[in-house]
C-alpha positions in Angstrom: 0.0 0.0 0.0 1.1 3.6 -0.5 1.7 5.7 3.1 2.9 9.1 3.8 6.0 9.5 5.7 8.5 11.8 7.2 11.6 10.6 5.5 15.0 11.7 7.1 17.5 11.0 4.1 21.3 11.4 5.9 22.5 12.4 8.9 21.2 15.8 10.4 19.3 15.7 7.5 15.4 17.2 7.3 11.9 15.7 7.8 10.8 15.3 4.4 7.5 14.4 3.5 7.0 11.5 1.1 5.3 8.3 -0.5 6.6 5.0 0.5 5.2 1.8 -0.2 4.4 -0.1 2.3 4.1 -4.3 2.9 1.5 -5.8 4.2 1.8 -7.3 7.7 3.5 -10.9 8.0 2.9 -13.5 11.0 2.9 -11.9 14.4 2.4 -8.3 12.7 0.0 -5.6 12.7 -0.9 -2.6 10.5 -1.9 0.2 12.0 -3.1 3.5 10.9 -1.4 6.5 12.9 -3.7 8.9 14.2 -1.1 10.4 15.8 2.5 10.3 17.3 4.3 12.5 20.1 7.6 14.3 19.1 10.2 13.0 21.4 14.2 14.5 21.9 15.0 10.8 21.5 13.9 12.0 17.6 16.3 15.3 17.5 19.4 13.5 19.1 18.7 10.5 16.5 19.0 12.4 13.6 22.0 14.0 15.1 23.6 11.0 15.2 23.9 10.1 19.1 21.8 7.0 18.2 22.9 4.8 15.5 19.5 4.5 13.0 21.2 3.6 9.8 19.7 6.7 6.9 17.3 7.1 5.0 14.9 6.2 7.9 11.3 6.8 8.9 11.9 8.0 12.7 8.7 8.5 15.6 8.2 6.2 18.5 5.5 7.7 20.5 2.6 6.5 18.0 -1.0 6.1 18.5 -3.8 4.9 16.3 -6.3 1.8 15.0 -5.2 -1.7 13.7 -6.2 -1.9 9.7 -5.0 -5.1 9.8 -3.5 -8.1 11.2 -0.8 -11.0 9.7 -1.1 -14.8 10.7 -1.1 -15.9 13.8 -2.0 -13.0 15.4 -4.8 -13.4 18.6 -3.8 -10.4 21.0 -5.4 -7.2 18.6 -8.0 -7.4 15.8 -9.0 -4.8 12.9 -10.6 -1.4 14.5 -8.6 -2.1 18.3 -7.7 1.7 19.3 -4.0 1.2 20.3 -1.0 2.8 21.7 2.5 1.0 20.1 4.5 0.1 23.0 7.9 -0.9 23.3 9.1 -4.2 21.1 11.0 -6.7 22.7 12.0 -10.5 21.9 10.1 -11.9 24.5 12.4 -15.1 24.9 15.5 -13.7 26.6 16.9 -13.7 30.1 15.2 -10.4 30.7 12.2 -10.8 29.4 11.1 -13.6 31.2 12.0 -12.1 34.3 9.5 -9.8 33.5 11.6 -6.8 32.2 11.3 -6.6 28.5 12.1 -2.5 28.5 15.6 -4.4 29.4 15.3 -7.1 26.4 18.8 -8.1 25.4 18.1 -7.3 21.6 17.0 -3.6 22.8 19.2 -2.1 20.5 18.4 -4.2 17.5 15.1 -3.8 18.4 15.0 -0.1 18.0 17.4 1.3 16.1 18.3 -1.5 13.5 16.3 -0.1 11.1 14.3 -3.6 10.2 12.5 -5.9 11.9 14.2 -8.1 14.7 12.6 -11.1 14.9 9.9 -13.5 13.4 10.4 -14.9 9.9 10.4 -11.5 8.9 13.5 -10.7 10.7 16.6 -8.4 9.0 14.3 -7.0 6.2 11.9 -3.9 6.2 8.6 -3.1 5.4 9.2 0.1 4.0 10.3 0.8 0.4 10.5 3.4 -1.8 10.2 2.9 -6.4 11.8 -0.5 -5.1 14.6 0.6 -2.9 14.4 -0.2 1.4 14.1 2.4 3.4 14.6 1.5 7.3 11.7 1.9 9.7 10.9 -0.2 12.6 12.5 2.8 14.7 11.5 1.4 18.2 9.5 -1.0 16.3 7.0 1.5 14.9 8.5 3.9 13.2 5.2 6.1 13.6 5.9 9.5 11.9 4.0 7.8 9.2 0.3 7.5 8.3 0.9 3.7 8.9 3.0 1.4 10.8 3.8 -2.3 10.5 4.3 -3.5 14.3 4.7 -6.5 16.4 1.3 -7.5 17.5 2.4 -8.1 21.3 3.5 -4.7 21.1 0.4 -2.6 21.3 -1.7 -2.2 24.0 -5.2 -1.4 23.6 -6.8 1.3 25.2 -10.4 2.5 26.0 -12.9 3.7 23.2 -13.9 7.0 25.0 -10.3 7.9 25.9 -9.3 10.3 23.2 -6.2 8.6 20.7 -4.7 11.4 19.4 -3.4 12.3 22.9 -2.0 9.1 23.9 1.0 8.2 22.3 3.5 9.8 24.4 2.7 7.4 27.1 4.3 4.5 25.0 7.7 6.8 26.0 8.4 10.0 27.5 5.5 10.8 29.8 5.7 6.7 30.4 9.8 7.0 31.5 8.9 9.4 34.1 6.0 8.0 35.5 7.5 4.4 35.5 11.0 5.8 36.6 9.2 6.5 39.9 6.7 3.6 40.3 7.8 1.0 38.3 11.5 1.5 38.8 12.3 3.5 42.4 8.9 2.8 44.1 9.8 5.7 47.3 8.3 4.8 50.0 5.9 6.9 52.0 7.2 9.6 54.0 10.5 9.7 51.3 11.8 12.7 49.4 12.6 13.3 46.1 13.7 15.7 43.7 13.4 15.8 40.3 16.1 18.0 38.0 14.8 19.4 34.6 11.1 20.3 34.1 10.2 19.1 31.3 7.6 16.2 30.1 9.7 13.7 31.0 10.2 15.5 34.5 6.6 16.8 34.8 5.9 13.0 34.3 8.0 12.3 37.5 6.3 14.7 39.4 2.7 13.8 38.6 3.3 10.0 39.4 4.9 11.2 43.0 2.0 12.4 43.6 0.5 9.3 43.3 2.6 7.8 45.9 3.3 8.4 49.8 6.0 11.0 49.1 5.7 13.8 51.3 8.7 16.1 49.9 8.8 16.5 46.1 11.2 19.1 44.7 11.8 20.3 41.5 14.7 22.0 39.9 14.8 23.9 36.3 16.1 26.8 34.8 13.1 27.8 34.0 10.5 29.9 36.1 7.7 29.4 34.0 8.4 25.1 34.1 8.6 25.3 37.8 4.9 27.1 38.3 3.7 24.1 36.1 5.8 21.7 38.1 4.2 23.4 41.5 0.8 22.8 39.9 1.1 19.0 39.3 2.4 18.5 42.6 5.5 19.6 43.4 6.0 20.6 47.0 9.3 22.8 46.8 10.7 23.9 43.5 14.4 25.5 42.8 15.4 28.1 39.9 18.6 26.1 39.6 20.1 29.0 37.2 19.8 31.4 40.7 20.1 29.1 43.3 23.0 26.5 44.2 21.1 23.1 43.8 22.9 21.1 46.6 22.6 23.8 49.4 18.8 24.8 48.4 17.9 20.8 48.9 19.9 21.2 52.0 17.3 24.3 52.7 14.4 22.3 52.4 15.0 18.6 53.9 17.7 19.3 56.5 20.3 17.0 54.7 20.0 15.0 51.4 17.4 14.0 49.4 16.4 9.5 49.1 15.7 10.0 45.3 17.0 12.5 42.9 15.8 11.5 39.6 17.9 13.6 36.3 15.8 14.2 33.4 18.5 16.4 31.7 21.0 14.3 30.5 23.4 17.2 30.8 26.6 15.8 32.6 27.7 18.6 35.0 24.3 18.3 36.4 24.3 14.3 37.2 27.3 15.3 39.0 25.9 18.2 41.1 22.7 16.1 41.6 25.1 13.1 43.2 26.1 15.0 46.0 22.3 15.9 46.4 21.5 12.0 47.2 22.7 11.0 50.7 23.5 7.5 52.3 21.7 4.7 51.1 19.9 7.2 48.6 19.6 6.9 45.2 20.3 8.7 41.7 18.1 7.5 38.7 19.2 8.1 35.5 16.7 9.2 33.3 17.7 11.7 30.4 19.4 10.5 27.4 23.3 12.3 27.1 25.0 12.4 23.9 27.0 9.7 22.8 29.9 8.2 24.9 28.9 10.9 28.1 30.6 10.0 31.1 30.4 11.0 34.5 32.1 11.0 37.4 31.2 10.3 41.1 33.2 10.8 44.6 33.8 7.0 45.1 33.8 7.4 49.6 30.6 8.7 49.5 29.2 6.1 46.7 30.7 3.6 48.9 28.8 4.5 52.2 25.3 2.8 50.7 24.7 5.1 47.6 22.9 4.0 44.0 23.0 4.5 41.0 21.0 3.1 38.5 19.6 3.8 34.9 16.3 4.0 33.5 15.3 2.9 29.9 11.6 3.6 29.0 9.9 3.8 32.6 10.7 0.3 33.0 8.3 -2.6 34.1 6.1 -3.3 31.1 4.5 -1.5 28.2 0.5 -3.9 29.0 1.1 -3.1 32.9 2.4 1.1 32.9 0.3 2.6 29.7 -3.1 1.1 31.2 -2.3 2.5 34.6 -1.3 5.9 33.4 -4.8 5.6 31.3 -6.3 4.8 34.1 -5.1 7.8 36.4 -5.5 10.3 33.4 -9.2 9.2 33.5 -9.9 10.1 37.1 -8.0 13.2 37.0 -5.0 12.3 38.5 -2.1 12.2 35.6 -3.4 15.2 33.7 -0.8 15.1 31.0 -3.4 16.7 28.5 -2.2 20.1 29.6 1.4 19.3 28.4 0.2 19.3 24.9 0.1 21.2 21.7 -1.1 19.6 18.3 0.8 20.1 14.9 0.3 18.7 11.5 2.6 16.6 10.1 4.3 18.7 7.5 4.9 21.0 11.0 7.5 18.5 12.6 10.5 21.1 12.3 8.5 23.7 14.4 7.4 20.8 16.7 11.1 20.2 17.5 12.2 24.2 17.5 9.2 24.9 20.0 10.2 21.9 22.1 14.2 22.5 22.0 12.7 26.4 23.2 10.8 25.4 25.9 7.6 26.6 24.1 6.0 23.8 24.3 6.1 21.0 26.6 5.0 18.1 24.6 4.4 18.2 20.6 2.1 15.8 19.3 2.0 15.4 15.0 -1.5 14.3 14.0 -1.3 12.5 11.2 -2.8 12.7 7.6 -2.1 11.8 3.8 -2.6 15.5 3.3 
């Protein structure tokens, strides 16, 4: 069939609009029409490079819409299921079975391999253009399309009444920092937490500790503006980190340390200022994707004395347990995400990503058409 996609040819290339022919789905696939898909930095910094998608790709991971159609063997979605495209995963690794497929082995074949990963399919791609592959599958949806060949166990369905344009960014970003705090540091009541950079990721964070016994949530951005929102989603204490020194303004507020302080930055001076923010037997989550090869550096005596560190990919847990959940609050009020959002059409991705880089917008979200 012939789609519309967002074509980025070489590296640091444009979005360019174009017709692609697309196959139909094989055993243990699905087509699914796009409705709509979030605009994620994962995106920007994968067309810079810092991830290593092979060119000319189809890109967009945070991808909503209804199943068109499904390939052989396939029992868990059927034609006209509203879905959001979660995370793919091999389902027959060491991690996987533990329950932990954001951690699946063949992660990074999975998403940025540019074809599909497994199946009979496996190594070849769905998308072509006047005979030529093109490499999609980007986190096994490649949704900055007006159609997607996925795995079927993939998707999750969601509600009817729950409106599908808006959901897509729970598959990723708004799902990392929600699942960052309940699937993957689950504080316990009475802890504190603090939560550097303000963005949806962050926001994220800070809405899902409000759904847990945390009494002391702070957040920390440049930004005066992010840290009114982040007041009204829950935030108890929030620090202009550009006028304020981060470590001695946490010290203000809790007395000592903090027992989670989550980065949603990626920017490495602040991991290192947020370590010495996290105390004995506290812990720093790594949340925000770095560029490329990043390192860090921690004071090994006080890492020593009980401190960890650990890393986050995807909010953890899994896509059928944390994308129903966070439906499920958004529902009764209670993860009110909706007000992160701003709609563009697709041939308005470049803006999308210059109003997010800004700070303009919190959350882009292309709706897709042929048009």
């Amino acid at each position: 069939m012939k789609i519309t996609a967002l074509v980025v040819e070489q590296l640091d290339g444009p979005f360019v609009l174009q017709e692609l022919d697309l196959e139909e789905p094989g055993r243990g696939e699905a087509l699914v029409r796009i409705v709509a898909c979030g605009v994620c930095h994962t995106d920007a910094i994968t067309r810079a490079g810092d991830m290593p998608m092979p060119f000319p790709a189809v890109l967009g991971h945070e991808g909503a819409g209804v199943v068109e159609q499904v390939g052989a063997g396939v029992a868990e979605v059927a034609p006209g299921d509203k879905v959001i495209i979660g995370w793919p995963s091999c389902g027959t690794c060491r991690n996987c079975l533990d329950g932990q497929p954001r951690y699946c082995l063949r992660t990074g074949e999975a998403l940025v391999s540019g074809r599909r990963f497994k199946g009979e399919q496996a190594g070849t791609t769905a998308y072509s253009r006047n005979g030529e592959p093109i490499n999609g599958h980007f986190f096994g949806q490649s949704s900055f399309a007006t159609h997607s060949i996925v795995t079927a166990d993939a998707l999750v369905k969601v509600p009817d009444e729950v409106p599908l344009d808006l959901l897509g960014p729970l598959a990723c970003g708004l799902g990392t920092g929600a699942g960052a705090v309940l699937n993957e540091a689950r504080p316990r009541l009475g802890d504190s937490i603090l939560i550097v950079g303000a963005g949806a990721v962050g926001l994220a964070a800070i809405m899902a500790a409000r759904n847990s016994g945390v009494t002391r949530i702070i957040a920390a951005d440049l930004h005066d503006n992010r840290l009114e929102l982040a007041k009204e989603f829950g935030a108890t204490h929030v620090i202009n980190s550009g006028e304020t020194d981060l470590i001695e303004a946490v010290r203000s507020i809790t007395g000592s340390t903090v027992d989670f302080a989550f980065d949603c930055t990626g920017v490495i001076p602040v991991i290192e200022q947020l370590a010495e923010t996290v105390g004995m037997l506290g812990h720093l989550v790594l949340v925000g994707g770095a560029p490329a090869n990043a390192r860090f550096s921690l004071d090994h005596l006080r890492t020593l004395w009980g401190k960890r560190v650990s890393g986050v990919l995807g909010g953890g847990g899994r896509s059928g347990q944390l994308i129903p959940a966070l439906v499920d609050l958004f529902q009764q009020g209670r993860f009110p995400f909706e007000r992160l959002v701003k709609f563009y059409d697709m041939d308005q991705i470049e803006q999308a990503l210059e109003d997010s880089r800004s700070g303009e917008v919190i959350k882009p979200i292309l709706r897709m058409s042929a048009s």
